[in-house]
DRENLUMKE-265785 format. One record per residue (C-alpha): residue number from 1; residue in three letters; z, x, y. Coordinates in Angstrom, 1 decimal, decimal comma. Example, Ala and Ser with C-alpha at 12.3 -4.5 7.8 and 13.67 -1.06 7.14 Angstrom:
(1; "ALA"; (7,8; 12,3; -4,5))
(2; "SER"; (7,1; 13,7; -1,1))
# end
This chain:
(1; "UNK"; (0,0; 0,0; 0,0))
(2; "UNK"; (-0,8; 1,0; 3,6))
(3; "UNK"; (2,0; 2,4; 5,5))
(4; "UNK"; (2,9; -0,6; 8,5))
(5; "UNK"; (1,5; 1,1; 11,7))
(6; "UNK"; (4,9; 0,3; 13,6))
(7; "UNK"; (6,9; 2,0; 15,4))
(8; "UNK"; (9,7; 1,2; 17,6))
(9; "UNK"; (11,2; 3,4; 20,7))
(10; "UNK"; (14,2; 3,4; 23,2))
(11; "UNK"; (14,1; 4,8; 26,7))
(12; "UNK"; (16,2; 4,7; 29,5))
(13; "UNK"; (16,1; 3,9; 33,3))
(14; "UNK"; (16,6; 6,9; 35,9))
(15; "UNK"; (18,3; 7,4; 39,2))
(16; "UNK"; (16,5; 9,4; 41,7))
(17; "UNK"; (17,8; 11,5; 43,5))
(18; "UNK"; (14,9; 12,1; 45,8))
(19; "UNK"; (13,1; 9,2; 46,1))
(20; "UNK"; (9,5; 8,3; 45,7))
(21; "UNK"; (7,9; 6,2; 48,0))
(22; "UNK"; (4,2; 5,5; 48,6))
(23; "UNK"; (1,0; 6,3; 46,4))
(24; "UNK"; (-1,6; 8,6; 47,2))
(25; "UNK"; (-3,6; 6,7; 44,5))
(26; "UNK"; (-2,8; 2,9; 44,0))
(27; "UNK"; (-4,9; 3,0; 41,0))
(28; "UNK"; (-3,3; 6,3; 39,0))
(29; "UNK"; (-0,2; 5,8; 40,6))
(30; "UNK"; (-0,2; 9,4; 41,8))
(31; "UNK"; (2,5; 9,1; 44,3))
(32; "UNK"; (2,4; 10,8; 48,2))
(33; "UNK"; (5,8; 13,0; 47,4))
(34; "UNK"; (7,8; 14,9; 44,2))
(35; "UNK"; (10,7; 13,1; 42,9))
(36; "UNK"; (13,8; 14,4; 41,3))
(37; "UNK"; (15,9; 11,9; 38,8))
(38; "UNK"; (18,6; 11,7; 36,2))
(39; "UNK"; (18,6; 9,2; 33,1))
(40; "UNK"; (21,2; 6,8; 32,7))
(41; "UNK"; (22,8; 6,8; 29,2))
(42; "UNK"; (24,1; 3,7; 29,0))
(43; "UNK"; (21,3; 1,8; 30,1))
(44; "UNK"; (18,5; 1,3; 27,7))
(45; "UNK"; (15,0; -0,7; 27,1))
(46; "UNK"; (13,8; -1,2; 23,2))
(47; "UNK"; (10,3; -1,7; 22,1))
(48; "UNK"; (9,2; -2,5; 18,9))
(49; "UNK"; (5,5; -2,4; 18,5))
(50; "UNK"; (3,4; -3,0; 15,5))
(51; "UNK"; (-1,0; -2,9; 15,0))
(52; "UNK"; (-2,8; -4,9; 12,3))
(53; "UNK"; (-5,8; -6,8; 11,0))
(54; "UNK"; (-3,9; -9,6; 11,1))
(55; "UNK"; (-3,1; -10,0; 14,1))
(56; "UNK"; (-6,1; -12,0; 16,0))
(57; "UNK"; (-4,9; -11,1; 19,8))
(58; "UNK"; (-2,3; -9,2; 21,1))
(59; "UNK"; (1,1; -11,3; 21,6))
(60; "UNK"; (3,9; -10,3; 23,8))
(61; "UNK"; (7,9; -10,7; 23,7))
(62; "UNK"; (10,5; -10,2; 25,8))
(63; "UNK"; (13,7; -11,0; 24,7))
(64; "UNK"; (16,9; -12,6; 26,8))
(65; "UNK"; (14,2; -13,2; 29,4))
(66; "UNK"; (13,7; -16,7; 31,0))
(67; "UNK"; (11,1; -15,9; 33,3))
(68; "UNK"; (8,2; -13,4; 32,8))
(69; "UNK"; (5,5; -12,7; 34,7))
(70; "UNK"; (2,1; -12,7; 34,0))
(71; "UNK"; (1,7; -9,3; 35,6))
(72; "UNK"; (4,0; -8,1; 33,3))
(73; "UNK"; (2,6; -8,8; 30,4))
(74; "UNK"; (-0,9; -7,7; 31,7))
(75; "UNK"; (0,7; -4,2; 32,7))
(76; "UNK"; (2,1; -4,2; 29,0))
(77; "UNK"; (-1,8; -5,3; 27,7))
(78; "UNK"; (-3,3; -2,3; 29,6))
(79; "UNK"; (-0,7; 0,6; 27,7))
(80; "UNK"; (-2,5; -1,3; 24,7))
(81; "UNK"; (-5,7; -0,8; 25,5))
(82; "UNK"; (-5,0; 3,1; 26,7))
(83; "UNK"; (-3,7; 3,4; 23,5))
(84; "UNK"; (-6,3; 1,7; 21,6))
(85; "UNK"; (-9,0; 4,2; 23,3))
(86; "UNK"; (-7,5; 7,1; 22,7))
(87; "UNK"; (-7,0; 6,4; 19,2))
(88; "UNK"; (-10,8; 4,7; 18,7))
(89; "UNK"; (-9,5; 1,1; 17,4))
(90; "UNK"; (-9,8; -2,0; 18,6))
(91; "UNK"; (-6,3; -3,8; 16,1))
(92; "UNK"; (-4,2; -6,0; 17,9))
(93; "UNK"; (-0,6; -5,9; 18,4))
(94; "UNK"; (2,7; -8,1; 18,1))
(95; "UNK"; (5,5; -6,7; 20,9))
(96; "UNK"; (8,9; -7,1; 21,2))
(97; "UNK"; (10,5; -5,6; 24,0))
(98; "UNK"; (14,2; -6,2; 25,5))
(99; "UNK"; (16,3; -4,5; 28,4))
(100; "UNK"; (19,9; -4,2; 28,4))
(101; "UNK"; (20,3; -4,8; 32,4))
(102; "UNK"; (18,3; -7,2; 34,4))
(103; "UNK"; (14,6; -6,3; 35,8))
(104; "UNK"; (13,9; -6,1; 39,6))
(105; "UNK"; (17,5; -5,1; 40,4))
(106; "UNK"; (17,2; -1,8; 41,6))
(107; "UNK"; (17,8; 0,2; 38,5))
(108; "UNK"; (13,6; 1,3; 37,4))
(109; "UNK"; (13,5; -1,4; 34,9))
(110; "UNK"; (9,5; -0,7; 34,5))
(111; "UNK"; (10,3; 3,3; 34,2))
(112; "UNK"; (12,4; 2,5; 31,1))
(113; "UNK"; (10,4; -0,4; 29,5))
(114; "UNK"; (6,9; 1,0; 29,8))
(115; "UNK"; (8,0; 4,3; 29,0))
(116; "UNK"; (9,2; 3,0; 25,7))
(117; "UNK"; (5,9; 0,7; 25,5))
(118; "UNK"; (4,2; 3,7; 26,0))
(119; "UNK"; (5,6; 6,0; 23,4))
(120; "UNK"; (6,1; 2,8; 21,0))
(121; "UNK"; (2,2; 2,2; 20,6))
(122; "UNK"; (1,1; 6,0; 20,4))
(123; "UNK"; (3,2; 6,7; 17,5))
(124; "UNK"; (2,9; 3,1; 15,9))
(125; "UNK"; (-1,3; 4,6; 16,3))
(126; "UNK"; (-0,4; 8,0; 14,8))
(127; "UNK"; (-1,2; 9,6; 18,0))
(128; "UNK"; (1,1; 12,7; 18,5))
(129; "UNK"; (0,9; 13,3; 22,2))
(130; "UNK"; (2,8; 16,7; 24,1))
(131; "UNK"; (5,7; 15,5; 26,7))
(132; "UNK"; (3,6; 15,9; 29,3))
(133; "UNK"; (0,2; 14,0; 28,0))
(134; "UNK"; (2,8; 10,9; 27,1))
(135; "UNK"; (4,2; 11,5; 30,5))
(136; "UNK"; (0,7; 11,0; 32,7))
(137; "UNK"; (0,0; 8,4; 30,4))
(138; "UNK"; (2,8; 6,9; 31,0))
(139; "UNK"; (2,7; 6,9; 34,4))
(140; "UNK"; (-0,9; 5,1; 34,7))
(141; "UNK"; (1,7; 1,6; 33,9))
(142; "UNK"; (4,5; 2,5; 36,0))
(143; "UNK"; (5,4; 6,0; 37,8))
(144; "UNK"; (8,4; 6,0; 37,2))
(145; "UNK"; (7,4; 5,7; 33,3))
(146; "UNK"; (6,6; 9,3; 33,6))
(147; "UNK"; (9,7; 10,3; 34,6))
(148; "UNK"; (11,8; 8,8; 31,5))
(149; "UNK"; (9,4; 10,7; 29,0))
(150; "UNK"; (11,7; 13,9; 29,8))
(151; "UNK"; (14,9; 14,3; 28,7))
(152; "UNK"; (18,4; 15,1; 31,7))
(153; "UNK"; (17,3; 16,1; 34,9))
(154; "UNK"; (13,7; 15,3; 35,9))
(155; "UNK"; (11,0; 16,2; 38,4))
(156; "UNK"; (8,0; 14,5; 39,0))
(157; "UNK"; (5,3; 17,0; 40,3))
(158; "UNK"; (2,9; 14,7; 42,5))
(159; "UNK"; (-0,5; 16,7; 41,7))
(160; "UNK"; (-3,6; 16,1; 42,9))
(161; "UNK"; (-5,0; 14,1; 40,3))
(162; "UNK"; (-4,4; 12,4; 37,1))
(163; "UNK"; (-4,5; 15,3; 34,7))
(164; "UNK"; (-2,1; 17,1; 36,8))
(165; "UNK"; (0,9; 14,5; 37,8))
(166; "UNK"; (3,7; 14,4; 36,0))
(167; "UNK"; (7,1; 15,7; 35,0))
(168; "UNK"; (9,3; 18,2; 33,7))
(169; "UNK"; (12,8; 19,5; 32,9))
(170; "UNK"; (14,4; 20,8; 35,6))
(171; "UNK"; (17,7; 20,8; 33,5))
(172; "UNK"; (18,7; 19,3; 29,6))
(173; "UNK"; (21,2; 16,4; 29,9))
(174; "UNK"; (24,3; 18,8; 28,9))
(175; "UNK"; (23,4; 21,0; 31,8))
(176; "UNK"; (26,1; 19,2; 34,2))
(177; "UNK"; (28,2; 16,3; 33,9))
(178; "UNK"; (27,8; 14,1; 36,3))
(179; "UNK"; (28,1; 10,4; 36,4))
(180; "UNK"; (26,8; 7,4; 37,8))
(181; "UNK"; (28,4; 4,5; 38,1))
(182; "UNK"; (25,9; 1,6; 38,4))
(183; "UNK"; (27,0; -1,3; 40,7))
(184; "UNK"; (25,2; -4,4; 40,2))
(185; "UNK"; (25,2; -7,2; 42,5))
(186; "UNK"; (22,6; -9,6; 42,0))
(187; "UNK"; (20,8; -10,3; 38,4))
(188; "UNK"; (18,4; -11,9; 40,0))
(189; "UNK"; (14,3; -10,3; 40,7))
(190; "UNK"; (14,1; -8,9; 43,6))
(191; "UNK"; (11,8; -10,5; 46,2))
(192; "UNK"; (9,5; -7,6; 47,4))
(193; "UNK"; (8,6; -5,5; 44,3))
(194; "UNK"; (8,3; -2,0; 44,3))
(195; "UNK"; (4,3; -2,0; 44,1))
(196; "UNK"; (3,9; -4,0; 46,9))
(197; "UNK"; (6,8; -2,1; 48,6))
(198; "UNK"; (4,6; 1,4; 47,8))
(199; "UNK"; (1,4; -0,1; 49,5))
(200; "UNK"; (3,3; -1,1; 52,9))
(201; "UNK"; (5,2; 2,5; 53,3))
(202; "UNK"; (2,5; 4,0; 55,2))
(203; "UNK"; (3,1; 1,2; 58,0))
(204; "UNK"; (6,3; 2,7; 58,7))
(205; "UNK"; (5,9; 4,9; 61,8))
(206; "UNK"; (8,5; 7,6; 60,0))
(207; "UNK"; (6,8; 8,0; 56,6))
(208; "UNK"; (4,9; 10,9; 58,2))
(209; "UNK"; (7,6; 12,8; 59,3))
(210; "UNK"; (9,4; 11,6; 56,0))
(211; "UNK"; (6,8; 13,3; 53,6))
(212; "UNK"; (6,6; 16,4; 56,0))
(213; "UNK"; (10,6; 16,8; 55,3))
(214; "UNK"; (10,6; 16,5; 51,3))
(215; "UNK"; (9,8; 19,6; 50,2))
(216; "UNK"; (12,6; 21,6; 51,4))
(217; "UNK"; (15,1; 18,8; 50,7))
(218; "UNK"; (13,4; 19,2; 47,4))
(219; "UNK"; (14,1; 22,7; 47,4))
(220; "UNK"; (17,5; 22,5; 48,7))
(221; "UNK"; (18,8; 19,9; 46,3))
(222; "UNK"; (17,4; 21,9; 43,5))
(223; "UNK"; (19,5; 24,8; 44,5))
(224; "UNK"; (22,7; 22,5; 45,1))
(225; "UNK"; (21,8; 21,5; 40,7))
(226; "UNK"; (21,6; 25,0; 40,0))
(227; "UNK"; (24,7; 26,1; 41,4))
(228; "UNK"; (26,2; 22,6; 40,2))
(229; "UNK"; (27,7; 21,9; 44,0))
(230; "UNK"; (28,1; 18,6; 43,9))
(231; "UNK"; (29,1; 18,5; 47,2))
(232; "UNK"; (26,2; 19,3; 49,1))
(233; "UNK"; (24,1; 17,9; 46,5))
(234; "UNK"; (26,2; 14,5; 47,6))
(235; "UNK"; (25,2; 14,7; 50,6))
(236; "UNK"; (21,8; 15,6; 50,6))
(237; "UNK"; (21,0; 12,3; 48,2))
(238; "UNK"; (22,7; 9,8; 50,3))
(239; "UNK"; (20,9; 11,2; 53,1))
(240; "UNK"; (17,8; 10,8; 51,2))
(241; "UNK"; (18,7; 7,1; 50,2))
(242; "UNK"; (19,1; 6,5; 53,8))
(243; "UNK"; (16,1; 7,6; 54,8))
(244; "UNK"; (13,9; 5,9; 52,3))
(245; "UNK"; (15,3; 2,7; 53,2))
(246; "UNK"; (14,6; 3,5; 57,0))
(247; "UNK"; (10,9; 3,6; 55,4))
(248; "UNK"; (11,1; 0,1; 54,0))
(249; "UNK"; (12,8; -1,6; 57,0))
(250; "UNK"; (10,8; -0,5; 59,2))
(251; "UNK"; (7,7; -1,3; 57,4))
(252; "UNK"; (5,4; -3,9; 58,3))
(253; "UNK"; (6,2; -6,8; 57,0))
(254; "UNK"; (10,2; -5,1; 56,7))
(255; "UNK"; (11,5; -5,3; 53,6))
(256; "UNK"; (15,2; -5,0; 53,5))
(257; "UNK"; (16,6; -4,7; 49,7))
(258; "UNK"; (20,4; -4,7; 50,5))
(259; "UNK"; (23,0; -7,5; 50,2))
(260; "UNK"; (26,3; -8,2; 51,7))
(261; "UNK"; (28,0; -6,5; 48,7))
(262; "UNK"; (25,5; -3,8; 48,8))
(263; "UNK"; (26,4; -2,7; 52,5))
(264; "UNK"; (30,0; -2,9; 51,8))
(265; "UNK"; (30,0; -0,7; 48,8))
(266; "UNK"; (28,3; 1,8; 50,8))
(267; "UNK"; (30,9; 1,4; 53,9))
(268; "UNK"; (34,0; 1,7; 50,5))
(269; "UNK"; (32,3; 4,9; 49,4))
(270; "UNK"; (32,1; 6,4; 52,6))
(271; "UNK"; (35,8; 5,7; 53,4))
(272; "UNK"; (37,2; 7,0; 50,1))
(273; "UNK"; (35,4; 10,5; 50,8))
(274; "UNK"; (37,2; 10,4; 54,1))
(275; "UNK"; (40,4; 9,6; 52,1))
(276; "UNK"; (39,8; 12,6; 49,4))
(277; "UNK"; (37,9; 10,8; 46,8))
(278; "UNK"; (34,4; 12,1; 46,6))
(279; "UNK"; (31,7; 10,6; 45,7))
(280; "UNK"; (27,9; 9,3; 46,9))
(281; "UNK"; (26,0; 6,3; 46,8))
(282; "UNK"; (22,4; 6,1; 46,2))
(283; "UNK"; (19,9; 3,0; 46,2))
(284; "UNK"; (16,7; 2,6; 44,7))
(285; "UNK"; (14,6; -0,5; 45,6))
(286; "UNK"; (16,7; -3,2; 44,9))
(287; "UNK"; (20,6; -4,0; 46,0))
(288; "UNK"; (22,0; -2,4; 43,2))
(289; "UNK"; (24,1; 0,9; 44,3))
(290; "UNK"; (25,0; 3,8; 42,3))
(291; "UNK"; (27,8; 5,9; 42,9))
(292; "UNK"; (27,4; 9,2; 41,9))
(293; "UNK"; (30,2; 11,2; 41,1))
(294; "UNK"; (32,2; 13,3; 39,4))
(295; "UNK"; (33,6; 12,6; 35,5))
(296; "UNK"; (37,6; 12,9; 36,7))
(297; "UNK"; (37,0; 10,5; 39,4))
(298; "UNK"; (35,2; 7,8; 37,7))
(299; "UNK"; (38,8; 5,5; 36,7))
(300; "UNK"; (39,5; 5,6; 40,4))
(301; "UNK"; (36,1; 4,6; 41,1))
(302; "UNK"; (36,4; 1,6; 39,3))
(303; "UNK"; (39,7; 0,9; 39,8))
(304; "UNK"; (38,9; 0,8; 43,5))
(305; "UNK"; (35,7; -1,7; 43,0))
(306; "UNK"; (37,6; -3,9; 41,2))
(307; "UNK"; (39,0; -5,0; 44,8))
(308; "UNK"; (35,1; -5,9; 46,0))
(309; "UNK"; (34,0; -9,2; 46,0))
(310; "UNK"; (30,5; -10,1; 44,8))
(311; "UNK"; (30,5; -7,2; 41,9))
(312; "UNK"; (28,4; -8,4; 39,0))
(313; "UNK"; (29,1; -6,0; 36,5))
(314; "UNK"; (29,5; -2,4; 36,7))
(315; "UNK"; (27,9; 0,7; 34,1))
(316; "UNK"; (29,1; 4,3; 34,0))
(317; "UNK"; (26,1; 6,1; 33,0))
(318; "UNK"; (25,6; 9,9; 32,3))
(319; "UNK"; (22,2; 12,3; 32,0))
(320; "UNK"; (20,8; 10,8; 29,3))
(321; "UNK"; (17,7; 12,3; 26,9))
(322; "UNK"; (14,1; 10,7; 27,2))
(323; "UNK"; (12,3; 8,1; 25,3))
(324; "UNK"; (12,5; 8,6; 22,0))
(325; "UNK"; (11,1; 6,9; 18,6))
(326; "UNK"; (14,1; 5,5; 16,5))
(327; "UNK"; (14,3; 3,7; 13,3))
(328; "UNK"; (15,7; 0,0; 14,4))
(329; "UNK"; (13,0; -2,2; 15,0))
(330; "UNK"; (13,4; -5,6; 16,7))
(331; "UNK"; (11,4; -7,3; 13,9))
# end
C-alpha cells in the first residue's frame, strides 16, 4: 500500500523587535525594511495536511473558528498551488488547521499559520526544501511566514528580489532567556488588517525618515542581543514600537490599533520601570501588548496585571524553535 502523502506541522507566532512596515513589492511581499523577531513558545498554529486521488477539490478547515474569510482560505489555496508546482502534481488536498490564540489580534497569526501550511504541504509532497527556500516560500503567503521557518532569534533580510528575501539565525532559542508576556485584550479581528495597513504606510509623511533610521537601530539592537543587555535593548524596542505606530496613525486614512487597556498597559509598564521593575512593552499591529522582560520578573509582572481592568487573558512565552513537522495529525 502507498504510503498516505500527509503530513502535519506546528509553528509559532513571533514578536518583532524591529518592526516591518511597508512592501517594496505587494506582490512577493518583499518588504521596504529588515526585521528582527523572537518566537513565542507557548503560542502555536497546527496544520495537518493530506494530497490524494480522492480528493475531487481542495477543502479547507479551520478549527474553533466562527468566522473565516474568504481571503483566508484563498491565501491558504495559493501555498497549495506553490506547492503543487514545484512538486509537478496537480492532487488535491483536505486541510485542517487550528491556532491556539485568536487571529487579527496583534500577535502574527498568519506568520505562524501559513508558515506551518507551508511546511505542512511540502513535506506531505515529499519535497525537502533548505531553511531558507521554505522561508522565501513561505513568505510569498505571509511575510512574516518567513520569519517563523527559523528557529530563536530571527532576521528578515529585505533583499532585492524574491530569490534573495528572507531569514536567518541571528541567535538559537537557548542563546538568552528572555520572556514575553503576551497581554491580550480583545479576541476580536482587528478592523484594518496588516495588508491593507502595509499598502497605506507610504502616506505617512515619516515613513521616509523612518526607513532612513533602521539600519543602525538594526545594528544597535543586534549588538545590545550580543552582549545580552537587556537594558538598552528595552529601550531601543519600545522606541521602535512607538515609532511604527506613529507610521500607522499618521497614515492616510489613520489607523490607530490600540485600545483603552492597551494605552494603560503601556502607561503600567512605564511606571514600574520608574519604580525598579524593568521591563518593555512592544506592539505589533493589533492592541495586544507584549511585555518583554526578564525571567525573575515575570511573577511580579503578572501579579501586577492582575489589578488592570479589561485583560483577556495573558501568555508568558519564551524563544521558541521554528516550524517544525511532528507526528500528531488533526485527522
Amino acid at each position: 500500500m502507498a504510503k498516505k502523502m500527509k503530513a502535519t506541522c506546528k509553528s509559532h507566532p513571533d514578536i518583532a523587535f524591529i518592526k516591518y512596515w511597508g512592501k517594496a513589492d505587494p506582490k512577493t511581499r518583499i518588504p521596504q525594511n529588515n526585521s528582527i523577531s523572537m518566537g513565542l513558545s507557548n503560542l502555536y498554529s497546527v496544520c495537518t495536511i493530506e494530497f490524494g486521488p480522492s480528493f475531487n477539490q481542495d477543502t479547507i478547515e479551520f478549527l474553533n473558528e466562527k468566522i473565516v474569510k474568504e481571503e483566508e482560505l484563498q491565501r491558504i489555496i495559493m501555498v497549495l498551488d506553490r506547492v503543487r508546482k514545484l512538486a509537478k502534481t496537480n492532487l488535491r488536498a483536505k486541510v485542517v488547521t487550528k491556532n491556539s490564540f485568536p487571529k487579527g489580534a496583534g500577535i502574527a497569526s498568519s506568520g505562524s499559520g501559513l508558515s506551518a501550511v507551508t511546511m505542512a504541504a511540502c513535506w506531505a509532497l515529499r519535497l525537502k526544501l533548505s531553511r531558507i527556500e521554505l522561508s522565501k516560500l513561505a513568505r510569498l503567503a505571509s511575510g512574516t511566514a518567513c520569519r517563523r521557518i527559523i528557529d530563536g532569534f530571527v532576521e528578515w533580510h529585505k533583499g532585492t528580489n524574491s530569490n534573495n528575501s528572507y531569514s536567518v539565525q541571528l541567535f538559537p532559542p537557548d542563546y538568552w532567556q528572555i520572556a514575553d508576556i503576551v497581554v491580550i485584550v480583545a479576541e476580536t479581528m482587528k478592523k484594518v488588517r496588516s495588508t491593507k495597513g502595509h499598502s497605506l504606510a507610504d502616506t505617512s509623511p515619516f515613513q521616509k525618515v523612518r526607513l532612513k533610521n533602521i539600519p543602525a537601530k538594526i545594528k544597535a539592537i543586534k549588538v545590545a542581543m550580543k552582549k545580552k543587555d537587556f537594558t538598552v535593548f528595552g529601550q531601543i524596542l519600545e522606541s521602535e514600537a512607538l515609532n511604527f505606530h506613529t507610521i500607522a496613525l499618521t497614515s492616510q486614512p489613520p489607523i490607530l490599533y490600540w485600545e483603552g487597556t492597551t494605552m494603560e498597559i503601556m502607561k503600567r509598564v512605564q511606571e514600574w520601570r520608574d519604580q525598579g521593575l524593568e521591563s518593555y512593552f512592544t506592539i505589533d499591529a493589533g492592541p495586544t501588548v507584549h511585555i518583554i522582560c526578564q525571567p525573575k520578573d515575570v511573577q511580579r509582572l503578572k501579579k501586577r496585571l492582575k489589578t488592570i481592568s479589561g485583560i483577556q487573558r495573558l501568555s508568558v512565552n519564551y524563544p521558541s524553535i521554528g516550524a517544525r513537522v511532528i507526528n500528531q495529525h488533526l485527522f
